[in-house]
MMTF fields as JSON, N, C-alpha, C and O atoms, coordinates in Angstrom:
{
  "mmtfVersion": "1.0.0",
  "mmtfProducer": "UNKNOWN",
  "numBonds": 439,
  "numAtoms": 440,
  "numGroups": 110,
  "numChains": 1,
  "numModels": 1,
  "chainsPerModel": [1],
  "groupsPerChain": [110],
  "chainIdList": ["A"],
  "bondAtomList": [4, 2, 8, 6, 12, 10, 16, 14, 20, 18, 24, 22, 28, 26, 32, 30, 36, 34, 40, 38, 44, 42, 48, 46, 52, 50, 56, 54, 60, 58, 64, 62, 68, 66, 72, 70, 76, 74, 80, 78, 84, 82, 88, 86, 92, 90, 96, 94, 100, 98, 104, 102, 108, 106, 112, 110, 116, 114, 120, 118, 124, 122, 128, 126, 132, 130, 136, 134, 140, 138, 144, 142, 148, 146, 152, 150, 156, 154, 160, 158, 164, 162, 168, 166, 172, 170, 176, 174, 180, 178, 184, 182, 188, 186, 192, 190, 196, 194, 200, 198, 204, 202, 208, 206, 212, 210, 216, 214, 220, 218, 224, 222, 228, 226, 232, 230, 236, 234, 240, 238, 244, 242, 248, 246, 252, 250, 256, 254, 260, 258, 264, 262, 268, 266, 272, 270, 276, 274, 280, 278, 284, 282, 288, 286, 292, 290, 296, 294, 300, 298, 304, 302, 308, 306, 312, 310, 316, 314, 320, 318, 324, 322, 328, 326, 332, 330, 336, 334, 340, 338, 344, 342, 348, 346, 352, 350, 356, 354, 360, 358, 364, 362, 368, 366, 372, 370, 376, 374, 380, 378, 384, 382, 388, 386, 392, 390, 396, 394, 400, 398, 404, 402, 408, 406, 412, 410, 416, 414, 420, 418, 424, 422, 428, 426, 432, 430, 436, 434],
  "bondOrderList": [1, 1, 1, 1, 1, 1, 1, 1, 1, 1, 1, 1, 1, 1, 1, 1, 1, 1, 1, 1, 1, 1, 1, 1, 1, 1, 1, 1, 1, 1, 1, 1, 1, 1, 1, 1, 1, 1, 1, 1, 1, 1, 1, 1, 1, 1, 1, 1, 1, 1, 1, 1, 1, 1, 1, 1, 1, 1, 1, 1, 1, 1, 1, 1, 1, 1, 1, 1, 1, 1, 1, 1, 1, 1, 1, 1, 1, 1, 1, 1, 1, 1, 1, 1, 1, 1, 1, 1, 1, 1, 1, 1, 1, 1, 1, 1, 1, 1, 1, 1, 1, 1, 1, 1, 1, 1, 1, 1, 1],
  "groupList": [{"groupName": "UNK", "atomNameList": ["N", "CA", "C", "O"], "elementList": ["N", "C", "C", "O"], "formalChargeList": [0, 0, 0, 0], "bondAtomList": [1, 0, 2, 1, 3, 2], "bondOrderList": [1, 1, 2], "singleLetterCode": "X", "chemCompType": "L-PEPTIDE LINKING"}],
  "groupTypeList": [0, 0, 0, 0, 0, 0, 0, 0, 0, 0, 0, 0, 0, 0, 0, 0, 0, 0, 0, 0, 0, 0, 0, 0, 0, 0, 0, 0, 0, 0, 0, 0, 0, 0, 0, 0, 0, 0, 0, 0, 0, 0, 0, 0, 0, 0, 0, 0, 0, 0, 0, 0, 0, 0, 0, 0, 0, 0, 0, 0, 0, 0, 0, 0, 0, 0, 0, 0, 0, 0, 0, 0, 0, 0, 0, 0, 0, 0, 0, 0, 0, 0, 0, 0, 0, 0, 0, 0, 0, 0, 0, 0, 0, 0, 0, 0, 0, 0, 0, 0, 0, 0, 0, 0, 0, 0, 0, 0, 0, 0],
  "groupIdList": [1, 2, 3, 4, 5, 6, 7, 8, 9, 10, 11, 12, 13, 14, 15, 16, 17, 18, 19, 20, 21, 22, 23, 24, 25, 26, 27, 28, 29, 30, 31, 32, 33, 34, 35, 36, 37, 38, 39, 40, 41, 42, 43, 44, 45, 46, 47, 48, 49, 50, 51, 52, 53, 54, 55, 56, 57, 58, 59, 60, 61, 62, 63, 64, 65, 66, 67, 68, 69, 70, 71, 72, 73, 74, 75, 76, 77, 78, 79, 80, 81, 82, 83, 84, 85, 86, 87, 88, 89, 90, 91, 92, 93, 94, 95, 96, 97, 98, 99, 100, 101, 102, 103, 104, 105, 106, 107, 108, 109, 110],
  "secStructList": [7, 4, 4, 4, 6, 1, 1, 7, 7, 7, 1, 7, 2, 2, 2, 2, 2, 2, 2, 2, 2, 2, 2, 2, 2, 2, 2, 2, 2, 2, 2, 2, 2, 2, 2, 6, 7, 7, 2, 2, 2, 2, 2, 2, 2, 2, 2, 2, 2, 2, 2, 2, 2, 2, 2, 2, 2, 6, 6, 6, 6, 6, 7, 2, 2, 2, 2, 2, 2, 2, 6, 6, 2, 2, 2, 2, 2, 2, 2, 2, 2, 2, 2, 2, 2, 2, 2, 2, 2, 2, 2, 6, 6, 2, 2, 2, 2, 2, 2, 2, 2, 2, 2, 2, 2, 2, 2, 2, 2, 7],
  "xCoordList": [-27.373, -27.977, -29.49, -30.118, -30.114, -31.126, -31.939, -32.956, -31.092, -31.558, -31.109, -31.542, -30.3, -30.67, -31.475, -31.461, -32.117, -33.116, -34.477, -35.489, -34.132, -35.855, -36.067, -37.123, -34.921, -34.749, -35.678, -35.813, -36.481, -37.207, -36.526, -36.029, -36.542, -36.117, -37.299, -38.144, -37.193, -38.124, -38.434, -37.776, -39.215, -38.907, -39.947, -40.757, -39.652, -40.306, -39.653, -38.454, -40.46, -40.346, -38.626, -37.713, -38.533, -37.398, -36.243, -35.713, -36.078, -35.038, -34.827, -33.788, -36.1, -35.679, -35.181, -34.704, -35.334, -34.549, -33.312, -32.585, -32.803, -31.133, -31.002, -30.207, -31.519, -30.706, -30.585, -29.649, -31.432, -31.677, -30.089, -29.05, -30.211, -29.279, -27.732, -26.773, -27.728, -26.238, -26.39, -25.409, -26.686, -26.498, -25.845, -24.909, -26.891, -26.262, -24.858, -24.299, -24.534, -23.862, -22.348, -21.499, -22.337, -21.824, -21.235, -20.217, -22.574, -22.379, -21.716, -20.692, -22.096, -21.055, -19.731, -18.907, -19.247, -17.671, -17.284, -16.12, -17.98, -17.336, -16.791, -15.663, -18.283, -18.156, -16.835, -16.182, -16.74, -15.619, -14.182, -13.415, -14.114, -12.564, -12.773, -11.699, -13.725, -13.686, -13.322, -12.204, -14.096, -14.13, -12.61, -12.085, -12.041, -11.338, -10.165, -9.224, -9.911, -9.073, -8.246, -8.669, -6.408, -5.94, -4.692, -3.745, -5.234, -4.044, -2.862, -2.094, -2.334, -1.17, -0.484, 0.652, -0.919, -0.425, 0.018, 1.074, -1.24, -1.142, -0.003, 0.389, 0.353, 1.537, 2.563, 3.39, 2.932, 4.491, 4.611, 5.598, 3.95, 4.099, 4.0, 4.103, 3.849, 3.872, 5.482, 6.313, 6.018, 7.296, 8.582, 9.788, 7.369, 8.997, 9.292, 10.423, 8.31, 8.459, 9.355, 10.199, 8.716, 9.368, 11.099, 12.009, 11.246, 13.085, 13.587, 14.815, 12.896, 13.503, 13.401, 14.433, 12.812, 12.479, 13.314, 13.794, 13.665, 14.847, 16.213, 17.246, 16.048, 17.932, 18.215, 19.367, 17.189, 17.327, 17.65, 18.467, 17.051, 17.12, 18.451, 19.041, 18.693, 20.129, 21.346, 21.956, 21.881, 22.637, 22.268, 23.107, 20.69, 20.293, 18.988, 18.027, 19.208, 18.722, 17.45, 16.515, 17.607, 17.295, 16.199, 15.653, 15.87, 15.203, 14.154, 13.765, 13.19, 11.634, 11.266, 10.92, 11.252, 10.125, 10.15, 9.29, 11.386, 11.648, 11.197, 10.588, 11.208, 10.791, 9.118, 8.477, 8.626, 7.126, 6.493, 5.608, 7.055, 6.979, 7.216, 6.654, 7.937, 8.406, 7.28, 6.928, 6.576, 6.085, 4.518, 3.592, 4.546, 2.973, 2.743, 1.74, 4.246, 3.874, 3.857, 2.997, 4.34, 4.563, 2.953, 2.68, 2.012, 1.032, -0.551, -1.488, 0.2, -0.51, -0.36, -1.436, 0.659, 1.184, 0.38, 0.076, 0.102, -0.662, -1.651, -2.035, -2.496, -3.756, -4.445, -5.512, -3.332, -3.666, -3.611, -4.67, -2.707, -2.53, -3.999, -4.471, -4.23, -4.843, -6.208, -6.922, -6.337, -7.294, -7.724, -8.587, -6.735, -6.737, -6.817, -7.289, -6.214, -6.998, -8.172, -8.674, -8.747, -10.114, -11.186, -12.348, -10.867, -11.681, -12.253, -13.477, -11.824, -12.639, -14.254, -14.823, -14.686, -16.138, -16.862, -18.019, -16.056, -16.945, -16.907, -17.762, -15.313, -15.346, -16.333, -16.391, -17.006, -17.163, -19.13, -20.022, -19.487, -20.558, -20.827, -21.999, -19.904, -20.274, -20.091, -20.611, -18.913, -18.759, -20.347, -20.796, -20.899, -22.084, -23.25, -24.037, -23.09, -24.045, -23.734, -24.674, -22.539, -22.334, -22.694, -23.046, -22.494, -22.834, -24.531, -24.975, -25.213, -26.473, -26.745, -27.51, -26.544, -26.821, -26.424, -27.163, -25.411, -24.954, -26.004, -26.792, -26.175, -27.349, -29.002, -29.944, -28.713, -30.378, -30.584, -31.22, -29.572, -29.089, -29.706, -30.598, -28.803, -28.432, -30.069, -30.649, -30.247, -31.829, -32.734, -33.719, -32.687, -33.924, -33.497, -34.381, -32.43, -32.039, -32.699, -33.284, -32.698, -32.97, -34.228, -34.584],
  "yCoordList": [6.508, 6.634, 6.511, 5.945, 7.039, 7.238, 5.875, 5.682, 4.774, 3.446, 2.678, 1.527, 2.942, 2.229, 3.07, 2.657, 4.198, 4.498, 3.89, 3.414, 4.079, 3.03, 1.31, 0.686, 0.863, -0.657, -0.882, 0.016, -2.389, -3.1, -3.895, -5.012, -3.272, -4.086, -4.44, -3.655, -5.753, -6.234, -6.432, -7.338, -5.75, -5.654, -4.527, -3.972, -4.327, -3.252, -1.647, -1.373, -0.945, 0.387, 0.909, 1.335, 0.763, 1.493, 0.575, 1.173, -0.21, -1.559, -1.515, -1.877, -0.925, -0.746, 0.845, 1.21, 1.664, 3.043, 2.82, 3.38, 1.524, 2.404, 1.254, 1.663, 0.148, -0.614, 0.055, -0.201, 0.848, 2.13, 2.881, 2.721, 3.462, 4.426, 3.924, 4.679, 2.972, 2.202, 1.96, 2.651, 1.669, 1.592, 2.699, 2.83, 3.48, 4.787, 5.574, 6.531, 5.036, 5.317, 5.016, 5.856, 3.406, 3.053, 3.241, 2.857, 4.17, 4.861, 6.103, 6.357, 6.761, 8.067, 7.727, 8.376, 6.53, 6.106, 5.829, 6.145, 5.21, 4.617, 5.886, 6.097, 6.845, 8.206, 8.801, 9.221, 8.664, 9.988, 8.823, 9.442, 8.641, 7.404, 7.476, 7.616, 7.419, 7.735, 9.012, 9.169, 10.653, 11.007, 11.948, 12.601, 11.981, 12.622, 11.459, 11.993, 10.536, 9.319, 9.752, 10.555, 8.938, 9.725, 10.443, 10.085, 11.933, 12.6, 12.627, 13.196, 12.051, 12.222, 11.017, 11.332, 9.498, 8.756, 8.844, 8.464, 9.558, 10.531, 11.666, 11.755, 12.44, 12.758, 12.736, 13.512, 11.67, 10.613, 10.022, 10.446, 9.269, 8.51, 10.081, 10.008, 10.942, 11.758, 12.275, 12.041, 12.857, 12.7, 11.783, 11.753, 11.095, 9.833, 9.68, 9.275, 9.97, 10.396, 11.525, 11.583, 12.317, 13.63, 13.543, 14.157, 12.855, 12.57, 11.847, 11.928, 10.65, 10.026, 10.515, 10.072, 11.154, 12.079, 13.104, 13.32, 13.879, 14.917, 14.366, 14.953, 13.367, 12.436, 12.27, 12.591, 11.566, 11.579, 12.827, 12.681, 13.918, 15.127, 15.805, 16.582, 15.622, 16.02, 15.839, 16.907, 14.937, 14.554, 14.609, 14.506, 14.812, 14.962, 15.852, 15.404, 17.146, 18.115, 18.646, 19.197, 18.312, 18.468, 17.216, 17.218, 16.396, 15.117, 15.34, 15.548, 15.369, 16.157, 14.983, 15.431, 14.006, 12.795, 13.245, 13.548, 13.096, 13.592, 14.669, 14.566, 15.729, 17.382, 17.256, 17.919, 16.529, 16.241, 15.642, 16.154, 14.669, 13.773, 14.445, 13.968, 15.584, 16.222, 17.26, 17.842, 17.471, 18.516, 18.269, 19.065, 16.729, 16.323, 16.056, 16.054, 15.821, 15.235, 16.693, 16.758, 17.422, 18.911, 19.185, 19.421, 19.085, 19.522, 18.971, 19.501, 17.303, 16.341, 17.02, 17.342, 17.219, 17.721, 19.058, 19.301, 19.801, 21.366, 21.036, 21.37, 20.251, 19.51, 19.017, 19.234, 18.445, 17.262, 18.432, 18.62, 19.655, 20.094, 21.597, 22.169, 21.719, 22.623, 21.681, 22.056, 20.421, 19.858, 20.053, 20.4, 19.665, 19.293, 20.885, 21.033, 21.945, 22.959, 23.627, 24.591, 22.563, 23.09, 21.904, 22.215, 20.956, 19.898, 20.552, 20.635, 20.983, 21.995, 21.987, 21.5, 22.41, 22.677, 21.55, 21.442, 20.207, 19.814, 18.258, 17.375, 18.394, 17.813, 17.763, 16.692, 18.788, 19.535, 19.445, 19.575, 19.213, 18.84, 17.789, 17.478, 16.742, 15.1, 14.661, 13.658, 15.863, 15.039, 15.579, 14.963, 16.667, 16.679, 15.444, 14.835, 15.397, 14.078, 13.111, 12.406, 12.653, 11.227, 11.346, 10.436, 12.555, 13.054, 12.412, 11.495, 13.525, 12.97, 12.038, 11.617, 10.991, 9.75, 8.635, 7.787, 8.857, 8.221, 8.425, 7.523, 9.931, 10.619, 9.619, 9.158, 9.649, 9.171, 7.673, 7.453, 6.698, 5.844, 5.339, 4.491, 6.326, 6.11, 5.845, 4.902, 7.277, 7.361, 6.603, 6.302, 6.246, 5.269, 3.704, 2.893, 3.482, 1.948, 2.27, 1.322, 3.307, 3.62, 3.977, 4.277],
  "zCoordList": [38.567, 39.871, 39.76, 40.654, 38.658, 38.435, 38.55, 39.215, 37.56, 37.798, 38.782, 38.727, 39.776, 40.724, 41.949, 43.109, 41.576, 42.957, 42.196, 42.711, 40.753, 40.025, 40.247, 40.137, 40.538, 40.411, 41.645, 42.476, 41.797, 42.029, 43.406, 43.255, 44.67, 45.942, 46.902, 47.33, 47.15, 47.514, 49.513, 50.024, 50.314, 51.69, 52.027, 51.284, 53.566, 54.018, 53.501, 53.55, 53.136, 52.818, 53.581, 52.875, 54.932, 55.44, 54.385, 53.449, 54.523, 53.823, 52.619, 52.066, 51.942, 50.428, 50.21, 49.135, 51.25, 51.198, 51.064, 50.244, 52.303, 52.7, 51.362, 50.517, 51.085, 50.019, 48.737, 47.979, 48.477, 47.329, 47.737, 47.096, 48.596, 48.785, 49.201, 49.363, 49.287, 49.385, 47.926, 47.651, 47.09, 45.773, 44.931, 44.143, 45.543, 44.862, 45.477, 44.941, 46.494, 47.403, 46.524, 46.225, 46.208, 45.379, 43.919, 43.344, 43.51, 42.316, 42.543, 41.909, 43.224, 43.451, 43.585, 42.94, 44.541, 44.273, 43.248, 43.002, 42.332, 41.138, 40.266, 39.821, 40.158, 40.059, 39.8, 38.845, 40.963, 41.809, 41.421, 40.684, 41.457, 41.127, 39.412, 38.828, 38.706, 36.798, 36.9, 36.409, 37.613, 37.401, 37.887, 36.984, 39.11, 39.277, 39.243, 38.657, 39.491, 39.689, 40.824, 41.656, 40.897, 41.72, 41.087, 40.386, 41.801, 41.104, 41.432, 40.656, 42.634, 43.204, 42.415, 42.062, 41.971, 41.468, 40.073, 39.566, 39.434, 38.51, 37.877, 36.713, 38.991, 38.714, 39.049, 38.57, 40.171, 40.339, 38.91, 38.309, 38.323, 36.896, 35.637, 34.413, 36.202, 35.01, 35.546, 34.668, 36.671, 37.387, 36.825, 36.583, 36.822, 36.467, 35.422, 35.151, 34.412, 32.927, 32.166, 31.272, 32.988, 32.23, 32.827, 32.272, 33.775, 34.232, 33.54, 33.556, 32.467, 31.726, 30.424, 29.921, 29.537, 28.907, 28.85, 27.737, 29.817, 30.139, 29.965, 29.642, 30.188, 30.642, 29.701, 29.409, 28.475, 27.083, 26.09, 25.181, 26.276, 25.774, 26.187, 25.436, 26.865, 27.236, 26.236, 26.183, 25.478, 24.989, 23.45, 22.554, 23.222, 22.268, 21.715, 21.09, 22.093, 22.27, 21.628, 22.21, 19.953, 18.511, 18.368, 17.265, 19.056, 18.468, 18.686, 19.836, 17.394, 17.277, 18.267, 19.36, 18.212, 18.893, 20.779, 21.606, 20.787, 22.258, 22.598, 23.663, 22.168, 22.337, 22.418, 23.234, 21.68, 21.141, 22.547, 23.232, 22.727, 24.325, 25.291, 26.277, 25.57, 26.774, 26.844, 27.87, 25.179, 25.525, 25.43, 25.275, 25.593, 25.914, 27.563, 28.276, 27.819, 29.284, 30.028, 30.907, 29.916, 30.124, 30.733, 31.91, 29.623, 29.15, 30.407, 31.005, 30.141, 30.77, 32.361, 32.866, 33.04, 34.063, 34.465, 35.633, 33.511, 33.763, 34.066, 35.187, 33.233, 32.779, 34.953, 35.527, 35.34, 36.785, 37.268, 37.868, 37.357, 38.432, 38.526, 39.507, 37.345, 37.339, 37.994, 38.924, 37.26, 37.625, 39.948, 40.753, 39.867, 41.37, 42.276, 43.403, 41.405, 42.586, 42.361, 42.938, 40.869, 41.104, 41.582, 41.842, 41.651, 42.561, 43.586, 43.492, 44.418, 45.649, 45.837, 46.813, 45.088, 44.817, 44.494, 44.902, 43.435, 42.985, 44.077, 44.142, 44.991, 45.895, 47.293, 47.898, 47.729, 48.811, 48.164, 49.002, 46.621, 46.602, 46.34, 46.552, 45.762, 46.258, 47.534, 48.023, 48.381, 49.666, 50.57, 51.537, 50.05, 50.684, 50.284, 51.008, 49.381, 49.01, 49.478, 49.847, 49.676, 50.19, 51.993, 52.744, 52.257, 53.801, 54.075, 54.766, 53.051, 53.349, 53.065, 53.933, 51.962, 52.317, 53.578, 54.078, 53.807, 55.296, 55.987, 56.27, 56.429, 57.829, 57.301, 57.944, 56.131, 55.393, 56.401, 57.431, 55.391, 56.217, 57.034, 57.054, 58.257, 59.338, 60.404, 60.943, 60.24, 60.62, 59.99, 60.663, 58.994, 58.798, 59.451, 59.727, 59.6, 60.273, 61.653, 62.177, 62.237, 63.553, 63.786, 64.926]
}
């Protein structure tokens, strides 16, 4: 973010704000999609795993590889979910940032 509010836009002062700040605007999405991704897709594919994983274990109870796998995806599964009820906070302070940049924006076009 840092380098694109330093980068070099060429125009009147208001024009090189919002083009500054749509940049960065940009960067916070990219952000937020590395950083939290999506978790709901996240754990349908962790879902659909551990059912095939299970279906297997069934008939073969004892098989270290399987047990090992059930008990990574297990893990992976705690991992999203814990993740996602603590997003809250860190949701609620990028969604304030992306707030004020909009309002920034907005008012300087105007």
């Amino acid at each position: 973010m840092k380098k694109n509010w330093l980068s070099r836009v060429h125009g009147a002062l208001i024009y090189r704000v919002v083009q500054k700040l749509k940049k960065i605007k940009l960067d916070l999405k990219s952000w937020n999609k590395a950083t939290f991704g999506n978790f709901k897709s996240k754990l349908e594919r962790n879902g659909e795993k551990l059912l095939v994983v299970e279906s297997k274990l069934v008939p073969d109870p004892t098989n270290a590889r399987l047990n090992n796998w059930h008990y990574r995806l297990l893990k992976q599964r705690e991992t999203c979910i814990y993740s996602i009820r603590n997003i809250g906070e860190d949701w609620q302070e990028k969604n304030g940032l992306l707030m004020v940049i909009d309002i920034l924006a907005f008012f300087i076009r105007t």
